[in-house]
N, C-alpha and C positions, 0 to 999 in steps of 0.2 A: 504494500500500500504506500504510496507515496507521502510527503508530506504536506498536509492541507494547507491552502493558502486562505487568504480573507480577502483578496482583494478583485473576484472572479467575477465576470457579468453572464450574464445566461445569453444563449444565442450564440455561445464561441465555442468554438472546439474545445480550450482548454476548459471551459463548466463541465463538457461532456468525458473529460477525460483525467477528473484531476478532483480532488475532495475539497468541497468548499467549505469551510467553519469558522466562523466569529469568535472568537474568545469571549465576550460578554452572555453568550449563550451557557455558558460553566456559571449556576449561579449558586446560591448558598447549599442550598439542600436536593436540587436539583437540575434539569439543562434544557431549557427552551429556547427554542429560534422563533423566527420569522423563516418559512420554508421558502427556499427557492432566493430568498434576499439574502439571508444571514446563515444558510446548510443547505447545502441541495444533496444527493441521496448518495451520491459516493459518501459526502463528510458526514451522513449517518452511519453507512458503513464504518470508516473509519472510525467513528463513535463504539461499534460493535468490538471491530477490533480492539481499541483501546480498554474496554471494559473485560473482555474477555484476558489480556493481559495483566490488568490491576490483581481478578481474582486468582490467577496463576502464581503470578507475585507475592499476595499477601497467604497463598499453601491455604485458599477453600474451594473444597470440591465443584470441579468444574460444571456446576450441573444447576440452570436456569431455567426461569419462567419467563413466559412474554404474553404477554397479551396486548388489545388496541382499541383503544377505544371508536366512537363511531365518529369521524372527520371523513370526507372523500378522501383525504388522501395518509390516511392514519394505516391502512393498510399497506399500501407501497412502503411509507416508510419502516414499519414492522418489518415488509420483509427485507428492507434494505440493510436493515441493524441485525437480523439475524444472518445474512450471508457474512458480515461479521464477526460475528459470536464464531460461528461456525467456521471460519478462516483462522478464530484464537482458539481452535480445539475446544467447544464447551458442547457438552448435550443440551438441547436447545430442546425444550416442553412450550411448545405452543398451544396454550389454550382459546385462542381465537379471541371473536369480540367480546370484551371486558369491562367491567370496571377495578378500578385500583387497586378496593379491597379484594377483590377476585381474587387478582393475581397474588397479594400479601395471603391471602386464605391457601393459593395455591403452593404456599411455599410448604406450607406445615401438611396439605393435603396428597401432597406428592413429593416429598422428603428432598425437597430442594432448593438448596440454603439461598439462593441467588434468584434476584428479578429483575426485571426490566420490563416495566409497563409505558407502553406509547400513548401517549397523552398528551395535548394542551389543558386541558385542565377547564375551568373554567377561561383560559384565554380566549379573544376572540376568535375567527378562522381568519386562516393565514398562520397563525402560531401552531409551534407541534414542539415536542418533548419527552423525556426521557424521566423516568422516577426508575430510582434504583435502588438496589440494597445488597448485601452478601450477609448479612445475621441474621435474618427472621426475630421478632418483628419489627429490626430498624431498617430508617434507611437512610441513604449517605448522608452525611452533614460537609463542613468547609473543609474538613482534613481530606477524607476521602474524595471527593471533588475534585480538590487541587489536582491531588496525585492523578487524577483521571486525566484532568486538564492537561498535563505537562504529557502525560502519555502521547494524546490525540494532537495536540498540536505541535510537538517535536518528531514525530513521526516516530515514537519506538515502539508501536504496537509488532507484535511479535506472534508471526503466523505457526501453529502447533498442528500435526494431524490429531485425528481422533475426534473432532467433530461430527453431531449426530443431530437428526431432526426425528421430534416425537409429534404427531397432531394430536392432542387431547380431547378427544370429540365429547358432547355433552356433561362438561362440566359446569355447564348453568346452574345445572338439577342437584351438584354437590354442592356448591355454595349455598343456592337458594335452604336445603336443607339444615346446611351447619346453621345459619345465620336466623333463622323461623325455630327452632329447638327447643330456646328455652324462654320465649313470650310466647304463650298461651291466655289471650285475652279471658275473662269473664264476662264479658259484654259487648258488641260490637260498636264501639266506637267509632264515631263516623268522620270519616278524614281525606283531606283531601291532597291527594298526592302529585305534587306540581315537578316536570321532568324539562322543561324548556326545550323538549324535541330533543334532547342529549341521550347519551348510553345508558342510563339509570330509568330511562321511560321502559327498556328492557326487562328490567330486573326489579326495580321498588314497589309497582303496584303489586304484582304479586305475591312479594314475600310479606307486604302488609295484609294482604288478604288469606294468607296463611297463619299471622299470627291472630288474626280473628278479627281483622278492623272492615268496618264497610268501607269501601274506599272509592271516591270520586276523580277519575283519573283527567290530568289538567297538562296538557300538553305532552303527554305520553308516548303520541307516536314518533318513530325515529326520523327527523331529518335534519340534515349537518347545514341548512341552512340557516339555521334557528331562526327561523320567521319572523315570530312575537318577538326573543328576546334571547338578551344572552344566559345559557343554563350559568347563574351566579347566582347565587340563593341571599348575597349580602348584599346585591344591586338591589334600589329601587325602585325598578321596573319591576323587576321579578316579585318583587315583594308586594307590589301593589296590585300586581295580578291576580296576586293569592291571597290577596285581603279582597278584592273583591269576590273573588268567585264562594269564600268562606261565607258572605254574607247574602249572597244568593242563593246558597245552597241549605244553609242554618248549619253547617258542618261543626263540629266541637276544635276543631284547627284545619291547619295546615301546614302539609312538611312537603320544604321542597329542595332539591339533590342538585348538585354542582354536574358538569360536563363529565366528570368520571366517578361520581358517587360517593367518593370520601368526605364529601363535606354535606349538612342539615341546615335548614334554615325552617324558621316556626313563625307561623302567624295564628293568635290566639282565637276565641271563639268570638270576641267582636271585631274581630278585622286589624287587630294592632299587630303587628310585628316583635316579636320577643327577641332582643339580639341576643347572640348564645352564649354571651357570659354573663347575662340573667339567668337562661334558659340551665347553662351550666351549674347557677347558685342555686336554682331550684332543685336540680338531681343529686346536688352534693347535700343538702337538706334533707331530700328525701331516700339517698342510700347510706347517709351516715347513719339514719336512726337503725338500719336493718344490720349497718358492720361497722360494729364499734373502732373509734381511734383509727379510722379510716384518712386517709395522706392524700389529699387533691392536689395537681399542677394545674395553675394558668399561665396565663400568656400576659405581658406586660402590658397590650391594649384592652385588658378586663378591666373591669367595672371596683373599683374601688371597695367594694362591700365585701367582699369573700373575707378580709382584714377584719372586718366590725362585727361580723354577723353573729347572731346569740346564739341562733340555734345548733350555727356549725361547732360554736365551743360548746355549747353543753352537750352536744354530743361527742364529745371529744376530738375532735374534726382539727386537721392538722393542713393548711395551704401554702404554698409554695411558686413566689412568683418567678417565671421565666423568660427567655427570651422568644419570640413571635417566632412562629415557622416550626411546620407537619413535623419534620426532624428533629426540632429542637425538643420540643414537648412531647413526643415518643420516647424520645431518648434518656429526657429525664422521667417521666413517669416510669419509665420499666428499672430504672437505672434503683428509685425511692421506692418502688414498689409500689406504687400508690394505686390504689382504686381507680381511679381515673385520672386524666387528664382533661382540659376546655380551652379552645382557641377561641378568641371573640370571631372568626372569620367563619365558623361553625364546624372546625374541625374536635369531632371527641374521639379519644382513644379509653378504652376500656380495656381494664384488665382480669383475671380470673376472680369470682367466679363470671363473669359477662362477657367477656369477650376474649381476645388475645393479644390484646395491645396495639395494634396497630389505629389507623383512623377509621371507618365504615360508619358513612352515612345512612347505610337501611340501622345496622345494628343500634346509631344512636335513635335513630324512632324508634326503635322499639323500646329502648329506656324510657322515653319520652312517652309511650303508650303506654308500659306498665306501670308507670307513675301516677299518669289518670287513673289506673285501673286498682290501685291501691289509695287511691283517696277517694272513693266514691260519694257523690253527692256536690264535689266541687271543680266548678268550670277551670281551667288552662287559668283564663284571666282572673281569674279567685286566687288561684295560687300567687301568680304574678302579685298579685295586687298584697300578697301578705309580706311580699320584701319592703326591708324601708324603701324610703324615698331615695331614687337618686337617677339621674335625666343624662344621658350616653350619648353620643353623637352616634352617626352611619360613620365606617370609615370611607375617607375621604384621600383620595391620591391626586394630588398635582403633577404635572411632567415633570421629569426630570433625569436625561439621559445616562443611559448605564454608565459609559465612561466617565462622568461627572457626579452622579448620585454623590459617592460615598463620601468624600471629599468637602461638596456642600454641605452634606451632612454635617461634618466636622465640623466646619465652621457656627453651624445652625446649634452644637452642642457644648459647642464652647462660649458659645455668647450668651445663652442659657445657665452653663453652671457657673460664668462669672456676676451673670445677677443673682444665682443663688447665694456665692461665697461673701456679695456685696450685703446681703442681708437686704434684699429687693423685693417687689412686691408685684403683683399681678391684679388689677381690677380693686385694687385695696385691700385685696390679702398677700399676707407676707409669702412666701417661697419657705417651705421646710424641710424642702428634701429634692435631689435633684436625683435620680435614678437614670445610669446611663449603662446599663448593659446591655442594651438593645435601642440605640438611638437614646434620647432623651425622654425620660417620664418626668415630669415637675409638679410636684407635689405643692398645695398650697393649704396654709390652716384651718381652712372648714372642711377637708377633705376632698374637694372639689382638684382637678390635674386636667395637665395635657400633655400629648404622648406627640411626637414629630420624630420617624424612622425610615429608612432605606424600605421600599420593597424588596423580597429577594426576589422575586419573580417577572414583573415587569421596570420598564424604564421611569421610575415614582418613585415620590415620596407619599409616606403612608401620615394622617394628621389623625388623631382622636381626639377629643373633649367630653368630661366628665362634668357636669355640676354636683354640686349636694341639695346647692338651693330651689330652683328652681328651670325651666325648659328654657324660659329667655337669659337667663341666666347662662348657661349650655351653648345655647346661641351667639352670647355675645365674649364668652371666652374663645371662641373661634373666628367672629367678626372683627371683633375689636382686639384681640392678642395675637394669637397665631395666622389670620391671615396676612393684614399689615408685613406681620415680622418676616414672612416669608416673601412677603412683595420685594422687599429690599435687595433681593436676589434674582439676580437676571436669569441666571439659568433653571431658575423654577418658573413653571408654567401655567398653565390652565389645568384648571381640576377636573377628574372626572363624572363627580357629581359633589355638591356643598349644600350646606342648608343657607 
């Protein structure tokens, strides 16, 4: 395999002859392009090779999963990373079209320590990617990445015989079973299951309907155009979809599933929207009472309360804040052992007895179903309504190009903790804490924060805001503080969506 270049235009011979990869596609936890701008299908190859080389490297049994999610062109590129795999000597178990957790179920279900799921993700089309792992149930973080990185773009991917291809035919019907097991409804609970025309419109209505819920199916059928919207369960498009059709249909919720099913998003039985590190306070509430001195992971863009909450201490209830990203909070929840893990972006990971650590979006419905189903007599929004008070922004991304993110960053966190060290103040509360292991979190004396971070994933910065006090409140510590501050910077952009 040659050594890939970046600097290739399509329509030349050398595209057609020669592996194209971006280095900003190598991102934290895992590797997305822009296909055909930023990797065309040699430089997934080469991606194949290079990853087949890592696990040679590091002495783990050569022996992978792949699955692809549904994109027109998620297929091609599948097979381009497996003619890879298979150039670096790996036995290559293809279980076809997938979602995430699939492939992560497929590792422990066909004793195969290694994965590589094709996937954009929730990204728009035009994006494609790579989620990998070699331990079961993690998967790579910035070490391993690196080391990837420096493989595939120095060219030292190192071709081995003894490459093998498996086609795993009907392993729908295995997952769907592991995954429906152990929620067994008492009632059918009527819910509505929003798939944005993504891979998970495959798979979630029915494993809801196996674990006894009625289910109202909302954009379920498969097509990579996404019509309505993008399958993003944190967009508020998506969300307003599924706050309407809850209230046309009098449904008790709605849950709805990212482009490859790892991720949950909830909208309650009046049509509000539960971002999932409420969603996450409520199930750490409702399984601490069931296992005592139970250890939860969040994610630094959560909801300030999991710190206050009475119930999680009298239950004994032990939290632990993290840094943002599916790897990072894998990682560490398997690392503490903890009961679970909660991304605010709606990533949950469960561990035994519930799950197997990994992230799965059907599996968190079903915590989320059995939770109804053990407080009987009280609505979604009942429960909601028993947290204290405290008023959460959407997260909010500005452009901000990959070569340049991290860097602004910098600047954006240093000017932040020298108004913390100044003894400075925000909106006329003081600064008490400036938290900067994942971007900057700034804490201020009523409890009220806001979070401004790198995406790992796209070319963005990521912005939260919390109040204690009140919505306008919320609103104007991102009008009035965090936007401004960010204006000041040329190379940030327009936002995705702001309130």
């Amino acid at each position: 395999m040659q050594k890939p270049r970046s600097d290739l235009r399509s329509n030349t011979a050398d595209y057609e002859t020669t592996p194209l990869v971006k280095a900003t596609g190598f991102r934290e936890y895992d590797a997305r392009w822009i296909l055909e701008k930023e990797i065309n299908l040699l430089g997934i190859q080469a991606l194949g090779l290079g990853l087949a080389t890592y696990v040679h490297e590091i002495g783990q049994t050569p022996r992978i999963v792949v699955g692809h999610d549904f994109r027109s062109y998620s297929l091609s590129v599948k097979q381009a990373l497996m003619l890879g795999l298979l150039e670096g000597g790996m036995e290559v178990l293809d279980i076809g079209l997938a979602l995430s957790p699939t492939a992560y179920f497929a590792q422990f279900a066909l004793d195969a320590p290694c994965v590589a799921m094709v996937t954009a993700s929730h990204n728009e089309n035009g994006w494609t990617g790579v989620k990998m792992g070699a331990n079961p149930p993690l998967t790579f973080g910035p070490d391993e990445i690196g080391r990837l990185k420096d493989i595939v773009l120095n060219g030292e991917g190192v071709g081995r015989p003894g490459g093998s291809l498996t086609r795993v035919d009907g392993f729908r019907e295995r997952y769907l079973e592991e995954i429906t097991a152990k929620v067994k409804l008492s009632r059918p609970i009527k819910v509505v299951a929003a798939c944005g025309n993504g891979t998970a419109g495959a798979f979630a209505p029915e494993a809801l309907r196996r674990m006894g819920a009625e289910v109202i199916e909302m954009d379920t059928d498969l097509d990579w155009t996404f019509p309505k919207y993008n399958p993003n369960p944190e967009d508020h498009a998506m969300l307003m979809q599924m706050a309407a059709r809850v209230r046309e249909t009098g449904a008790e919720l709605a849950l709805g599933f990212d482009g490859d099913g790892d991720r949950c998003g909830v909208v309650d039985d009046t049509g509000e929207e539960i971002y999932a590190d409420k969603i996450g306070l409520m199930l750490g509430r409702d399984l601490s009472a069931l296992h005592a001195n139970a250890t939860f992971v969040v994610d630094v863009k959560s909801t300030g309360l999991y710190k206050t909450d009475e119930v999680l201490k009298a239950n004994g209830a032990d939290v632990v804040y993290w840094k943002t990203g599916h790897s990072y909070i894998k990682r560490k929840t398997a690392e503490l052992g903890a009961l679970a893990g909660f991304e605010k972006s709606g990533h949950f990971f469960f561990n035994a007895p519930i799950g197997r650590g990994y992230d799965d979006g059907i599996v968190a419905a079903g915590a989320i179903l059995a939770m109804l189903d053990r407080n009987p007599g009280k609505t979604l929004s009942q429960l909601k309504g028993a947290l204290p008070d405290a008023w959460t922004s959407m997260t909010m991304s500005p452009h901000c190009d990959d070569e340049l993110k991290y860097e602004v960053l910098e600047r954006i966190v240093a000017e932040y903790q020298a108004l913390a060290d100044a003894g400075g103040s925000i909106l006329g509360r003081k600064i008490v804490e400036a938290i900067t292991v994942n971007g900057v979190r700034v804490h201020l004396e009523d409890g009220s924060w806001v979070l401004v971070r790198a995406s790992s994933n796209k070319p963005e910065l990521v912005v939260v805001v919390e109040s204690m006090r009140s919505d306008a409140d919320m609103r104007a510590l991102f009008r009035e503080e965090v936007k401004p501050r960010l204006a000041k910077y040329p190379e940030i952009g327009a936002y995705n969506q702001e309130l």
